[in-house]
N, C-alpha and C positions, 0 to 999 in steps of 0.2 A: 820605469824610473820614478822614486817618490821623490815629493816635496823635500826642497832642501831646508826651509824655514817650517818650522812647528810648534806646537805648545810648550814641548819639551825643550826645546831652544830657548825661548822667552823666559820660559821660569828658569830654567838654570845657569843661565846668559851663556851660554854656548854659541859660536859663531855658525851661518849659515852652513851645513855637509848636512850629512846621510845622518837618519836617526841609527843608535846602536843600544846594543846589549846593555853597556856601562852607562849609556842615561837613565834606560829605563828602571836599572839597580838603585843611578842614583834618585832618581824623583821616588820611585819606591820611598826609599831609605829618610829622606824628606818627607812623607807622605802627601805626595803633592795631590791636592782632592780633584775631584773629576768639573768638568767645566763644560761650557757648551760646546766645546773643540776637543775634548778630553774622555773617553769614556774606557773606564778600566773592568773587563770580561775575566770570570773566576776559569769559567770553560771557554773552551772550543765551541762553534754554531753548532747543536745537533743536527741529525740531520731525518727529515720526516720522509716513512716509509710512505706517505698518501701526495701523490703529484697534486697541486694546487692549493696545499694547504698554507696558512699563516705561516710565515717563512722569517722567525725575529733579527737574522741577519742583514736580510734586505732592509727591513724594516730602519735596524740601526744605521745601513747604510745610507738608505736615502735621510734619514734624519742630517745626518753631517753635509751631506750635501744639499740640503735644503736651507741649511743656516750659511756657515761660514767655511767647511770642511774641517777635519779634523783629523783625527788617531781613534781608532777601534786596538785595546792593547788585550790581549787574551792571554794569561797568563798569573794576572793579579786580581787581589779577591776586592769584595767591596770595600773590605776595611785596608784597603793599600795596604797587601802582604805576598810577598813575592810564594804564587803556588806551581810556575811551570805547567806547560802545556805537552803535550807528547807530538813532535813535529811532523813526527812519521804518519800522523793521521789527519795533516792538512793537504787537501788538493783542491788547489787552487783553481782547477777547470771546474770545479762541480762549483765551486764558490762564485766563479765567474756567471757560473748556468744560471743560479739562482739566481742572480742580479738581470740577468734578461730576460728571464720568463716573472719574475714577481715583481719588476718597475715599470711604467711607461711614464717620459720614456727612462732607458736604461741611464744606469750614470755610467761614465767610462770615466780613465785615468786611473781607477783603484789600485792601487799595488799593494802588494803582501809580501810583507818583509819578515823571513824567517830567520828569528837571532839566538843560535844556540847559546847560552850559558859560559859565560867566559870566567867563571870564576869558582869552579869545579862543583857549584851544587848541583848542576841536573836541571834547574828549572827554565827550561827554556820559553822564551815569550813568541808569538806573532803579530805584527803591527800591521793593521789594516789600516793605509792611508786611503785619506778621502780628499779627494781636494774637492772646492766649492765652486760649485757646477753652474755655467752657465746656461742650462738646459732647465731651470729648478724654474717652478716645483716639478718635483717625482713623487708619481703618485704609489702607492704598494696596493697590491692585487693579492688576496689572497680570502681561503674562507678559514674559520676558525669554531669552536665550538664553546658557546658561552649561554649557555641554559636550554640553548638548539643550536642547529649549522644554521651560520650566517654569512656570507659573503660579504668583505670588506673592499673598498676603495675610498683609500684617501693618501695624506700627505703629510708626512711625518715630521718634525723639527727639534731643532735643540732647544731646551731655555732651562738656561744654567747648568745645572747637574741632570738633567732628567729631558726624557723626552716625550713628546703632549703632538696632538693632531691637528693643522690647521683649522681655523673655524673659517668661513664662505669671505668675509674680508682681508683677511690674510692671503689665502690665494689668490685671490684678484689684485691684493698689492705683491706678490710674487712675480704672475704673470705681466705684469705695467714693469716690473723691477728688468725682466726677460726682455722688453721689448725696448725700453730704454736703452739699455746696454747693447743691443744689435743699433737701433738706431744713431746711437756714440759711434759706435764703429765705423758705420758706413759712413759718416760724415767725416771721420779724421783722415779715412781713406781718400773720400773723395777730394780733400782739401789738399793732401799727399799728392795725389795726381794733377792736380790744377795747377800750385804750386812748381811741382818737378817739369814741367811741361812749358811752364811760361818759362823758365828759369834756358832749358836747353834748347828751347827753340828761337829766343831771345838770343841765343850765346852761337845760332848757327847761322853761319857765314852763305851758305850753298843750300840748296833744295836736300833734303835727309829725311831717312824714316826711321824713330827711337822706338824704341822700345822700352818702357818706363813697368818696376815691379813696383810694388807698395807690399809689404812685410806688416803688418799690423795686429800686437796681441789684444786680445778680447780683454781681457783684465789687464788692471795697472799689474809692474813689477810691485814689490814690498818695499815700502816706506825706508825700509832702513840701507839699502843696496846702495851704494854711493856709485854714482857716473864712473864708468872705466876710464882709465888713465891713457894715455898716449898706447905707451908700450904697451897697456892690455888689448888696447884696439891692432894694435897689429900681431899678436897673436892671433887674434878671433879671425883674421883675414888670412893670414898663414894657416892654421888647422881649416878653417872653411874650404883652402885652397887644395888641399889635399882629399876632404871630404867629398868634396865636388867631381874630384876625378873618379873614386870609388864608385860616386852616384850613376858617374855618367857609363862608368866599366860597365854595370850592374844593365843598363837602360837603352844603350844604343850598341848592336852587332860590332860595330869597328868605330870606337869613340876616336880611333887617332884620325879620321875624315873631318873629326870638327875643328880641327886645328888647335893650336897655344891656347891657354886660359887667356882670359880676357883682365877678371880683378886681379891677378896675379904680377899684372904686367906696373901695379900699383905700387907694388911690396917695395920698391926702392924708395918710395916717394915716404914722404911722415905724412899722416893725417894730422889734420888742422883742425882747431877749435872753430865750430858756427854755434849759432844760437841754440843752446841743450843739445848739440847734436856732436858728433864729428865728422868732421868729410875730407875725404880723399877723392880726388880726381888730377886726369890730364888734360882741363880745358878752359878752368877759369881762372887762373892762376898764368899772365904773361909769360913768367918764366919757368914754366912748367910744362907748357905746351907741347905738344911733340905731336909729330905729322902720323902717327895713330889714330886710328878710329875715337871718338869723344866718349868718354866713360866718366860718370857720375858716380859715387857712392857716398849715402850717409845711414850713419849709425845713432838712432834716437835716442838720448837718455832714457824715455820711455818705450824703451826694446822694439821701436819701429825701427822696419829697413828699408831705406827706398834705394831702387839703382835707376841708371838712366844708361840705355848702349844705341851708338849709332848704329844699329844693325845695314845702313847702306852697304852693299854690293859696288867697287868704285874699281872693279877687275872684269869688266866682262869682255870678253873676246868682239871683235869686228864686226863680226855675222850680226849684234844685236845695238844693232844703231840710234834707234829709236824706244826701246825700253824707259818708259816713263819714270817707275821709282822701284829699281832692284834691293829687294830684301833680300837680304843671308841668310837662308834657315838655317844652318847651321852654326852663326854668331847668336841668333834666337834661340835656337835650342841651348844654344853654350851657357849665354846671358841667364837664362831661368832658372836650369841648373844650379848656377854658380850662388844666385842669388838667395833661393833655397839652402844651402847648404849653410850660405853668410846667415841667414836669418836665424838659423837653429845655433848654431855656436854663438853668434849672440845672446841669446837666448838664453843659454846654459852658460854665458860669462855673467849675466846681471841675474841666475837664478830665480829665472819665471818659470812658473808649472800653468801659465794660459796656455790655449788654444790660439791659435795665429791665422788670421784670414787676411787670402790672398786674392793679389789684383794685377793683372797684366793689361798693360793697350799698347797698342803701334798709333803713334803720332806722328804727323807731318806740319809746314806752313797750312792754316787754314786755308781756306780759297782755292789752294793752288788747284785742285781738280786731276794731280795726276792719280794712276792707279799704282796698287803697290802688284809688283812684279814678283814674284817667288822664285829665287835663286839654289839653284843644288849644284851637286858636284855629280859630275860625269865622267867617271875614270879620271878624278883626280882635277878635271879643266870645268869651270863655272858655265852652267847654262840654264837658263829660262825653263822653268818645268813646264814638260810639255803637256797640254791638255789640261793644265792648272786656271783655276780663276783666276780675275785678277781686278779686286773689288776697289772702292774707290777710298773705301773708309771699314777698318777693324772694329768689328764691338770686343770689347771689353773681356777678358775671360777669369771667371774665376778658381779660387781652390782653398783649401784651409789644412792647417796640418793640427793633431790631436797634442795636449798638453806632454808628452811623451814619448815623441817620434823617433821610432828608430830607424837607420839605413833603407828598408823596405818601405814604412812609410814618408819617407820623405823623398821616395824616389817616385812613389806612385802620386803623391803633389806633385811634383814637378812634372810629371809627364801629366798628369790631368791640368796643368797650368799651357805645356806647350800647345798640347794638343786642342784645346781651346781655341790657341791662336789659328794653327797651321789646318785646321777642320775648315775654316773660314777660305782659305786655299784650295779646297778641296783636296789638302793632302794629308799623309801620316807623317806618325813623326819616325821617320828615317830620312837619314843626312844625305842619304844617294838617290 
């Protein structure tokens, strides 16, 4: 999936969608000149008969993603004149290959966008989108031959029209640039979790064990994406609601064990304005309340998702009298799921091409000292898993999803999310 914001957007004010055929005719026709996000290719990459050689694809690749990310356009020459590429001679897996064996590390997210010719000349283009890597610098590995064989490593960049090789301080402000931006991260998470924690445990009446996600993109959304509206928020919870059941078809043997969606049970309710955010729930709101399990959900203007689910077990049969604090794996499993799915249609309503890291914990009252008990279903009736741990306190488990996840990866986050939890149980993630 590529960027839905581009060069080609900006200069021709075109609203946030998919790059196409008919822009790149018009910026053509404009001759909009090349930029550091901008680079216009006459050919196609060749391709070299010798493994390990200088590889200028990669090369251009990691340049974009070392600066800002960009458009690789092949098809138009240096003097902006539409020359056509023969599309039949792009494959896109050798194109891939090259990016993993000539970067460390690789850049991911790339798409290549093949646009036949919409307006009967034949000259069709391809658009290597780059988006701007939170992994940078990428260094390019390769040897070349330039008065003798010499083997290169370095780190390629945009500046302006042309692209130049880091010099030794530029990298080091690269890498400071790298570890910033993870350290942002952790900390707006960790402030997400303290926050959503005091907030439901503050608001819980009875002993309970939550289970709190935190959804968190690595990069801001684009300056220009205005906050979604009411009704756009309950779409994004609507298609997430559906997305979620897919995920969970795809991930659990007999997903109908894990009972009714959980955010689903929202959809009547209107989300409410909070601070940059929206939130939906059944539990801080007096006349909203309902004798349902307590579900938190907010939506960040800045494409943070946090949930909050009472995962307690408040159905266990006779035989378990003294069960300290019954967790639902199966409400857990559901919860993560769900939450996952919320995260990416958000995502793709405020048209962010970040990376999104994630963060699961089970919370209780501090102090209280009980243990969390792991709940399954047993031919359908709730009991105690047997032979399960049953620890005092969950660490923390993480996952992240890629700038461009589709159903398979956001199924394999979510299960690397539950499974986090439920390993700590000493269980798998199956609902029975």
């Amino acid at each position: 999936m590529a960027r839905s914001w581009t060069r080609l957007h900006e200069y021709l004010g075109h609203p946030p969608g998919p790059v196409t055929y008919e822009m790149v005719a018009e910026a053509v026709q404009r001759k909009l000149g090349e930029s550091d996000d901008l680079d216009w290719k006459e050919a196609l990459p060749p391709v070299s008969p010798v493994p390990g050689q200088w590889n200028e694809f990669a090369k251009d690749v990691a340049a974009m993603a070392n600066t800002r990310g960009g458009l690789l356009v092949y098809g138009v020459s240096d003097t902006v004149d539409m020359v056509g590429v023969d599309l039949n001679q792009v494959n896109d897996k050798q194109l891939g290959q090259w990016l993993r064996v000539h970067l460390q590390p690789t850049v991911s997210g790339v798409s290549y966008l093949k646009l036949p010719a919409t307006d009967g000349s034949g000259k069709d283009t391809l658009v290597v989108d780059v988006p701007a890597s939170e992994m940078a610098p990428h260094f390019l590995y390769g040897w070349q031959q330039k008065d003798k064989d010499k083997t290169t490593f370095n780190a390629p960049y945009r500046h302006r029209d042309d692209t130049d090789y880091m010099a030794e301080h530029q990298i080091a402000l690269a890498y400071r640039g790298r570890f910033t931006r993870q350290q942002t991260a952790e900390a707006a998470v960790e402030q997400h979790l303290r926050n959503t924690t005091d907030l439901v445990l503050g608001e819980s009446e009875v002993q309970a064990a939550w289970l709190i996600v935190v959804a968190h993109p690595s990069r801001p959304i684009p300056r220009m994406v205005p906050a979604l509206s009411r009704s756009e928020v309950q779409g994004v919870m609507s298609r997430s609601a559906k997305r979620a059941e897919r995920l969970l078809a795809s991930a659990i043997p007999m997903p109908r064990l894990l009972g009714p969606q959980l955010f689903s049970h929202l959809l009547a309710n209107s989300p409410r304005k909070g601070l940059r955010r929206w939130v939906d729930t059944n539990m801080l709101v007096p006349a909203r309340v309902t004798r349902q399990r307590g579900i938190l959900v907010e939506l960040h203007h800045d494409g943070t998702v946090v949930t909050a689910v009472d995962v307690s077990h408040h159905a266990l049969p006779p035989s378990h009298p003294e069960v300290p604090l019954p967790v639902s794996l199966a409400t857990l499993i559901s919860a993560v799921f769900e939450t996952i799915a919320l995260a990416d249609e958000h995502r793709l309503a405020l048209r962010a091409d970040s990376p999104v890291e994630l963060r699961a914990v089970l919370q209780t009252q501090p102090g209280s000292g009980l243990r969390f008990a792991p709940v399954v279903l047993d031919h359908g009736r709730p009991e105690v898993a047997e032979l399960a741990r049953q620890p005092r306190s969950v660490q923390p488990a993480h996952s992240d999803l890629a700038p461009f996840a589709g159903d398979q990866a956001l199924t394999a986050g979510a299960t690397d999310l539950a499974e986090g939890l439920l390993h700590q149980f000493g269980l798998e993630m199956l609902p029975t």
